[in-house]
Every structure is written in structure tokens, then in C-alpha cells.
DSSP file (Angstrom, degrees, kcal/mol; ACC not computed):
  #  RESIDUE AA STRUCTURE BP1 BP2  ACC     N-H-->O    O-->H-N    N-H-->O    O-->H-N    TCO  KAPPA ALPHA  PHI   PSI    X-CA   Y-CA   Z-CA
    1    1 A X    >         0   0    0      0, 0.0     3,-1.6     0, 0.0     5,-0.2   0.000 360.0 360.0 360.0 -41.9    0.0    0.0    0.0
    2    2 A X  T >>  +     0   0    0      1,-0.3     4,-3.1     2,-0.2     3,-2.7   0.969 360.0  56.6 -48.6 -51.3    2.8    2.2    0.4
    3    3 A X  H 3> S+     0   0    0      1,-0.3     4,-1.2     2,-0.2    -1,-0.3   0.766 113.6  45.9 -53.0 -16.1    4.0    2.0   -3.0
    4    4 A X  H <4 S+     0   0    0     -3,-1.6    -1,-0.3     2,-0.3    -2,-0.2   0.136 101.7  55.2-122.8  44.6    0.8    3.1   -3.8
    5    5 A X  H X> S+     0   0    0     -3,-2.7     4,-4.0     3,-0.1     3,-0.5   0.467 112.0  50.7-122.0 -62.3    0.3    5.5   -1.7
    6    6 A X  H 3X S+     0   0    0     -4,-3.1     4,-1.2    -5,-0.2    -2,-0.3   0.846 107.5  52.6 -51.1 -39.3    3.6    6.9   -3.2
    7    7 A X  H 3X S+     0   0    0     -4,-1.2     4,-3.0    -5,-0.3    -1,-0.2   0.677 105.4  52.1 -85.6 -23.3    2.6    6.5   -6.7
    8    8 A X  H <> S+     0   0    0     -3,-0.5     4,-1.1     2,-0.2    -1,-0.2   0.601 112.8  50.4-100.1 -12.7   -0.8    8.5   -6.4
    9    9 A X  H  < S+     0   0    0     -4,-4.0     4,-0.3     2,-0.1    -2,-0.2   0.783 105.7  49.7-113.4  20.9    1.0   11.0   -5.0
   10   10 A X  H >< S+     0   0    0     -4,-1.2     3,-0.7    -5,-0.2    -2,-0.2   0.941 117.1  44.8 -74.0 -46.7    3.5   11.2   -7.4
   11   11 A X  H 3< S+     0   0    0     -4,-3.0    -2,-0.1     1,-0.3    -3,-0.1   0.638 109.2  49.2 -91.9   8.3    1.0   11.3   -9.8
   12   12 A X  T 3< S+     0   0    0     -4,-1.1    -1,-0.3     2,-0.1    -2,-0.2   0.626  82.3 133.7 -88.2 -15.0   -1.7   14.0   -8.1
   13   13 A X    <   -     0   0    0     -3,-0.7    -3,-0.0    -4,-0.3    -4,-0.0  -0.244  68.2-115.1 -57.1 105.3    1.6   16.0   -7.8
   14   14 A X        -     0   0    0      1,-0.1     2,-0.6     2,-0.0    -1,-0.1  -0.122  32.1-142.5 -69.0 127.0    0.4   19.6   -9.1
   15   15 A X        -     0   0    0     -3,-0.1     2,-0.5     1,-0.1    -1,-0.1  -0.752   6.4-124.2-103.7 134.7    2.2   20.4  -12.2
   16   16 A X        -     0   0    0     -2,-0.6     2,-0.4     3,-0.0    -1,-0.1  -0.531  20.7-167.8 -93.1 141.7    3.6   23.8  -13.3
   17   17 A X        -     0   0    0     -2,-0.5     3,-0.0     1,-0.1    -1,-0.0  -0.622  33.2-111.6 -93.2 127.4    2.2   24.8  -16.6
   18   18 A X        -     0   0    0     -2,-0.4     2,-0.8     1,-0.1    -1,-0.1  -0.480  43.4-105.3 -68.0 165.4    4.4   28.1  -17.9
   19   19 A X        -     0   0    0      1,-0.1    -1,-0.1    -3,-0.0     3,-0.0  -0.710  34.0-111.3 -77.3  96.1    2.0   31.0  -17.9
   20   20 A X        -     0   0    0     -2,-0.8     3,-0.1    -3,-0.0    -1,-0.1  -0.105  34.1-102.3 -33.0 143.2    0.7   32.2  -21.2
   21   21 A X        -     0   0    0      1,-0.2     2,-0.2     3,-0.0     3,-0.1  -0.406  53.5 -99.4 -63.2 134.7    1.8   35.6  -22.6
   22   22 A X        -     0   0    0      1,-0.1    -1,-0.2    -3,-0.0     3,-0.1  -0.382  38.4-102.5 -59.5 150.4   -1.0   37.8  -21.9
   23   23 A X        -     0   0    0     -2,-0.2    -1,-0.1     1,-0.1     3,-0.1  -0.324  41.3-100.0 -56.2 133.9   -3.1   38.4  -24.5
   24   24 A X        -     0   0    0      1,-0.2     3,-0.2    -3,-0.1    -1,-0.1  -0.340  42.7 -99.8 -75.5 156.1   -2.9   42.0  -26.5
   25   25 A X        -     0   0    0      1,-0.1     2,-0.3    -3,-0.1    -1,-0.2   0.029  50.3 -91.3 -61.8 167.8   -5.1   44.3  -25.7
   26   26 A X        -     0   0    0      1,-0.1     2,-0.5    -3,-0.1    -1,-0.1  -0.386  42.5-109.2 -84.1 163.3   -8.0   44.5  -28.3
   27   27 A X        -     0   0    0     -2,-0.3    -1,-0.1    -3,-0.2    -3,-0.0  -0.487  34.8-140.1 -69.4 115.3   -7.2   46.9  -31.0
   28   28 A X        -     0   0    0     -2,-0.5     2,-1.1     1,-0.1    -1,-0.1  -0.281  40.4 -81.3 -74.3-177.6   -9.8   49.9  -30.3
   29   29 A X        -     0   0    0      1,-0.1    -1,-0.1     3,-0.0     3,-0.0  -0.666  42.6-116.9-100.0 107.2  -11.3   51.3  -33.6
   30   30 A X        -     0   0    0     -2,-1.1     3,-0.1     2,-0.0    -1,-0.1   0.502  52.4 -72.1 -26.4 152.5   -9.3   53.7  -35.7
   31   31 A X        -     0   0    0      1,-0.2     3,-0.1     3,-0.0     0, 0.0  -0.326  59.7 -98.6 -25.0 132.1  -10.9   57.4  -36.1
   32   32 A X        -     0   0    0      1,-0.1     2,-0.2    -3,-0.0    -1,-0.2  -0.059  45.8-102.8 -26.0 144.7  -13.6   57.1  -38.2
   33   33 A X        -     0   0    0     -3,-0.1     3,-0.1     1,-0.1    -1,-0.1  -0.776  56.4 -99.2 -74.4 149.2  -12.0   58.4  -42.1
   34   34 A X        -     0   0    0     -2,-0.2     2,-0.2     1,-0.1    -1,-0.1  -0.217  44.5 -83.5 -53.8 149.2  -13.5   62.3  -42.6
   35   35 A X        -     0   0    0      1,-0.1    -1,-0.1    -2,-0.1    -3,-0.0  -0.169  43.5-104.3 -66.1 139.7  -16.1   62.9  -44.3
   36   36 A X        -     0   0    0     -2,-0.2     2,-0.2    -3,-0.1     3,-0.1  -0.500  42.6-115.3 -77.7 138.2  -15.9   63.4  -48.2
   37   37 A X        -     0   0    0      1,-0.2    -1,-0.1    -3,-0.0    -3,-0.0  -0.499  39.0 -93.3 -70.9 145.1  -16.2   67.1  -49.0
   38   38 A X        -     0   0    0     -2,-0.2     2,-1.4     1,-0.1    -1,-0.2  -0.029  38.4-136.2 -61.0 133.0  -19.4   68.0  -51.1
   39   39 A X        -     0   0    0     -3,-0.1     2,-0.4     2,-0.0    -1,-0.1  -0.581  21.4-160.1 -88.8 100.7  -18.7   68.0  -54.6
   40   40 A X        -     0   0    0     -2,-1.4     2,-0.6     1,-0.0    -1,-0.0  -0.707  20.4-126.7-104.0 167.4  -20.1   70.8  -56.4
   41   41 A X        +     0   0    0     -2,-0.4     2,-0.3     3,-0.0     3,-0.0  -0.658  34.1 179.3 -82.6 109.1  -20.8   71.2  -59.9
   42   42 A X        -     0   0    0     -2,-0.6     3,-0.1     1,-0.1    -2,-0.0  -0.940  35.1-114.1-115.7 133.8  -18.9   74.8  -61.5
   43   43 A X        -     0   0    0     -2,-0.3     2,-0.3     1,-0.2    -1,-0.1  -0.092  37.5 -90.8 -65.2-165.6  -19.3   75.4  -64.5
   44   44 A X        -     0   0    0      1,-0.1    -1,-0.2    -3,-0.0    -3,-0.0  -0.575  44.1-107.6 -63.6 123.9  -16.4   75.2  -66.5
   45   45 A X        -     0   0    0     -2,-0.3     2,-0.2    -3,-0.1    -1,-0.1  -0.273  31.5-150.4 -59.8 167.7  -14.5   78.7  -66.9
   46   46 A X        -     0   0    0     -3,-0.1     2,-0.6     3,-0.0     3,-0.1  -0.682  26.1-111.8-118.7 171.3  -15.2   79.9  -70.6
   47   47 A X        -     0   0    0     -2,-0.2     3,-0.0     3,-0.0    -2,-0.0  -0.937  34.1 -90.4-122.0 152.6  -12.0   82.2  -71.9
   48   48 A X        -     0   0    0     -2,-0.6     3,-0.1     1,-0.1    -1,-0.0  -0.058  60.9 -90.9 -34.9 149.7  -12.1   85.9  -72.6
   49   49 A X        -     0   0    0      1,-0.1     2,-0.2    -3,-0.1    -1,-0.1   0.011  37.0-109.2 -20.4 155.3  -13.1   86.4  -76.2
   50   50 A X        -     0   0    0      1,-0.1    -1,-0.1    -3,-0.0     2,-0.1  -0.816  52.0 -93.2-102.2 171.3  -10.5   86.6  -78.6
   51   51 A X        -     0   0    0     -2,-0.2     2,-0.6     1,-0.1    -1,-0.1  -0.456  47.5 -95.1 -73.2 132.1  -10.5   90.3  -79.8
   52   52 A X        +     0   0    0     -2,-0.1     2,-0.2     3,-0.0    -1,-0.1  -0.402  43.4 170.7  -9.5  72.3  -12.6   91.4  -83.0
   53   53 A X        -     0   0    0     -2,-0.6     2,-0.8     1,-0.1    -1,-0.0  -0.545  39.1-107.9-110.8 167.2  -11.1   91.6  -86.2
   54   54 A X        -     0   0    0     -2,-0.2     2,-0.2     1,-0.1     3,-0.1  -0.863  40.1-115.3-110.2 124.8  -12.8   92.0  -89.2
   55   55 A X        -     0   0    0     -2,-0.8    17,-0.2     1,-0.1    -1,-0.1  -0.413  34.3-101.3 -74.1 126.9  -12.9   89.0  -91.2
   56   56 A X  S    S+     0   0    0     -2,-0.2     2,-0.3    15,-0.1    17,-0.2  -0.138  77.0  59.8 -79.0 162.5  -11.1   89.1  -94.5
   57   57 A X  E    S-A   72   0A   0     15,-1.5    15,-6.4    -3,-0.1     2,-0.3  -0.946  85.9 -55.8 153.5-174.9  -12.9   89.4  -97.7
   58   58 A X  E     -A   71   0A   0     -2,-0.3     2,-0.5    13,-0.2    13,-0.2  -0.932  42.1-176.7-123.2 113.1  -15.1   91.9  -99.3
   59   59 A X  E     -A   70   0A   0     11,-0.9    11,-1.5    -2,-0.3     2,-0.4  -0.915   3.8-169.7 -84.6 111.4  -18.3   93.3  -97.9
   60   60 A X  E     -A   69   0A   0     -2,-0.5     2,-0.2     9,-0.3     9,-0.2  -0.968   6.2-167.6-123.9 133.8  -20.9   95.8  -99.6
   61   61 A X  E     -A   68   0A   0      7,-1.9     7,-1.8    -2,-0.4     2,-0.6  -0.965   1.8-166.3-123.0 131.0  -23.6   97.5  -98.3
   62   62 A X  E     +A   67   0A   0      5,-0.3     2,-0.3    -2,-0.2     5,-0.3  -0.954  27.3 151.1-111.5 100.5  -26.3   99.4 -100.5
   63   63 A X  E >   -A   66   0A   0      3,-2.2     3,-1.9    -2,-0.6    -2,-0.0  -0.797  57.9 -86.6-107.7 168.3  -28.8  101.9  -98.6
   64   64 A X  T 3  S+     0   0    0     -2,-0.3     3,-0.1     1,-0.2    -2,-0.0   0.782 126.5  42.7 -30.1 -35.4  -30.9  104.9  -98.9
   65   65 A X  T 3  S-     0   0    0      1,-0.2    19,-1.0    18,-0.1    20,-0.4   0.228 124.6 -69.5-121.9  16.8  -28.1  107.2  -98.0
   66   66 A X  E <   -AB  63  83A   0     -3,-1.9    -3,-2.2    17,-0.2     2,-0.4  -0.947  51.0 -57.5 145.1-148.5  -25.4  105.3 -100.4
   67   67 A X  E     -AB  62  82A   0     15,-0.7    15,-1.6    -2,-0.3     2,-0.4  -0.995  35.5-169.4-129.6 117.0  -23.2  102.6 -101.3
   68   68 A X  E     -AB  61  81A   0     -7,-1.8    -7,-1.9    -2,-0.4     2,-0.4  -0.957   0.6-172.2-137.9 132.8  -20.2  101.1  -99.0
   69   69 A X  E     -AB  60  80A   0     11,-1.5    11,-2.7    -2,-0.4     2,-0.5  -0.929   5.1-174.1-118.6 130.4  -17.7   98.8 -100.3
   70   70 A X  E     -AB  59  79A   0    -11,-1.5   -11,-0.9    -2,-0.4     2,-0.4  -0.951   3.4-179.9-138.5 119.3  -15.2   97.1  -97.8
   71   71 A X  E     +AB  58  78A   0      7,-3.3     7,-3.3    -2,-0.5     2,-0.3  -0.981   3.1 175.2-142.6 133.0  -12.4   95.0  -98.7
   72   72 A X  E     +AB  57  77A   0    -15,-6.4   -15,-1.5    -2,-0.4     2,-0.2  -0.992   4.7 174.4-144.1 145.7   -9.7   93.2  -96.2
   73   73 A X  E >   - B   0  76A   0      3,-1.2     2,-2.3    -2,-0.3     3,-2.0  -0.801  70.0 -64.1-171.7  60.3   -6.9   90.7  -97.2
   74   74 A X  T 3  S-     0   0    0      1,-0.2   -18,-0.0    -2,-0.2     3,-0.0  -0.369 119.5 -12.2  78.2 -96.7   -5.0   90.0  -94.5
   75   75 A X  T 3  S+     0   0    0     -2,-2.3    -1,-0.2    17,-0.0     2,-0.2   0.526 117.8  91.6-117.0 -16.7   -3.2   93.4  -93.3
   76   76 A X  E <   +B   73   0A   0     -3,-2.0    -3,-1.2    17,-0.1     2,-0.4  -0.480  57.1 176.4 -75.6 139.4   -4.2   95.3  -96.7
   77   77 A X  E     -BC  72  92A   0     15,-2.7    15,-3.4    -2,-0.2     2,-0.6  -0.983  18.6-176.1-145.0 158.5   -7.4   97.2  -96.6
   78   78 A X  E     -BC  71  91A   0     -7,-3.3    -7,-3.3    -2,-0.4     2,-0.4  -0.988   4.7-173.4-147.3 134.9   -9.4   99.4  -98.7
   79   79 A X  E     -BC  70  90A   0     11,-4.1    11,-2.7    -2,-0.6     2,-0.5  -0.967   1.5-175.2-133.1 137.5  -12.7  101.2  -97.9
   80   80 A X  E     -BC  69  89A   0    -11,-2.7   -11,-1.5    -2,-0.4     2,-0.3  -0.975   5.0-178.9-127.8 137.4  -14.9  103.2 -100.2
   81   81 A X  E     +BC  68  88A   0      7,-3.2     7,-1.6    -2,-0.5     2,-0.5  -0.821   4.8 176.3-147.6 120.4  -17.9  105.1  -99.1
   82   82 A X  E     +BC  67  87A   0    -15,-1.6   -15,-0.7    -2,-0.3     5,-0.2  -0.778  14.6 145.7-122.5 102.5  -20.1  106.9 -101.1
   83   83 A X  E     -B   66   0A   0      3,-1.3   -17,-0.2    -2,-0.5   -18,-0.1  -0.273  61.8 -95.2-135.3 172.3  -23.2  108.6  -99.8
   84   84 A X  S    S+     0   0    0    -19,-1.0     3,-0.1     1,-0.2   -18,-0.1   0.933 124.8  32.0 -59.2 -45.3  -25.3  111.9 -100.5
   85   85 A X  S    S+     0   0    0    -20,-0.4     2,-0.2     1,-0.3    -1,-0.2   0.349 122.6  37.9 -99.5   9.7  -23.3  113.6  -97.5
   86   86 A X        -     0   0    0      2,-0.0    -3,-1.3    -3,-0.0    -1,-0.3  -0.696  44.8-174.1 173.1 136.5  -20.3  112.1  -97.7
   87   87 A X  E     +C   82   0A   0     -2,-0.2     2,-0.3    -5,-0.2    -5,-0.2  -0.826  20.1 163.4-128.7 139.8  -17.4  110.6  -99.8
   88   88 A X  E     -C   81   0A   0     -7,-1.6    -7,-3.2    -2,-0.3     2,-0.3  -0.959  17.9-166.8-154.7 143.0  -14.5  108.9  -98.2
   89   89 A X  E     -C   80   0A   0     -2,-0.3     2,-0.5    -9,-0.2    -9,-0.2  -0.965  12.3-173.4-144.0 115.0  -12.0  106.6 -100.0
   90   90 A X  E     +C   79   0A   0    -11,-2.7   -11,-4.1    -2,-0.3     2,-0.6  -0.953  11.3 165.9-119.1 115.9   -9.7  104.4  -97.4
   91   91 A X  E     +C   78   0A   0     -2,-0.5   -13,-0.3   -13,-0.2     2,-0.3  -0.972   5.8 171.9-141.1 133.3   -6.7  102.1  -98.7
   92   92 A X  E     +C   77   0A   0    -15,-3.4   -15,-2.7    -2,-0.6     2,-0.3  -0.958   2.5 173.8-122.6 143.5   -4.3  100.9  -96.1
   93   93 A X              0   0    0     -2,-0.3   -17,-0.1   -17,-0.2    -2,-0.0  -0.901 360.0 360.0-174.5 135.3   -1.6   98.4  -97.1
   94   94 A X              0   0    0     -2,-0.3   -18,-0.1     0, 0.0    -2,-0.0   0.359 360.0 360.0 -55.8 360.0    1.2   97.1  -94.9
């Protein structure tokens, strides 16, 4: 009976277990992401007009108060106007 008195208490003999690593803490939850900025709709910028030029060629005009004949070619120009009150002859050339 001794021997087995010895043998149950060899084997009730409390065994040390290593300790598990604690556990990590739990991960909290990041900032929320920001909020997406409102998209509005602009139009599109338009760009300045381009400046006015008088498109070459030849233009005449016929009225009541006379006749005007307009001719443009690049940098050459010629104007005639001829009216009851007034006569004017214009030639410009570069």
C-alpha cells in the first residue's frame, strides 16, 4: 500500500504549466475616415473672347443714303464710301 500511496502521490503531484503571454489588448477602432467634401458642380471657366477683327474678304452694303464697299486681305485694306453727304475713299496696305 505504500507504494501506492507513493505513486498516487507522485501522480496528483500539481504540475507547473508556464504561464501564457497575456493576450494583447484588443485593437480599439481607428478614427472614423472624414467625411468626403461636397462635390459641387462649377461650371467650366469659358476664356475671354479673342479680340474682334474684321474678317477678311469683301463686304458691300447698298442703302438709302449710299453705297459702301469694304475690302480686307490679311493686313491690306481698302474702304470706299459713297453717300449723299459724304465721300470717303480708305486704302491701307502694310
Amino acid at each position: 500500500m505504500s507504494g501506492l500511496a507513493i505513486l498516487m502521490m507522485a501522480s496528483c503531484k500539481k504540475k507547473e504549466e508556464p504561464i501564457p503571454p497575456p493576450a494583447p489588448p484588443p485593437v480599439e477602432d481607428p478614427a472614423p475616415p472624414p467625411a468626403p467634401k461636397p462635390v459641387t458642380q462649377t461650371p467650366p471657366a469659358t476664356p475671354p473672347p479673342p479680340p474682334v477683327e474684321d474678317p477678311d474678304g469683301t463686304s458691300v452694303s447698298v442703302g438709302s443714303d449710299g453705297i459702301s464697299v469694304k475690302n480686307k486681305n490679311g493686313d491690306a485694306k481698302n474702304d470706299i464710301t459713297i453717300s449723299k453727304k459724304k465721300t470717303a475713299v480708305e486704302i491701307k496696305n502694310p
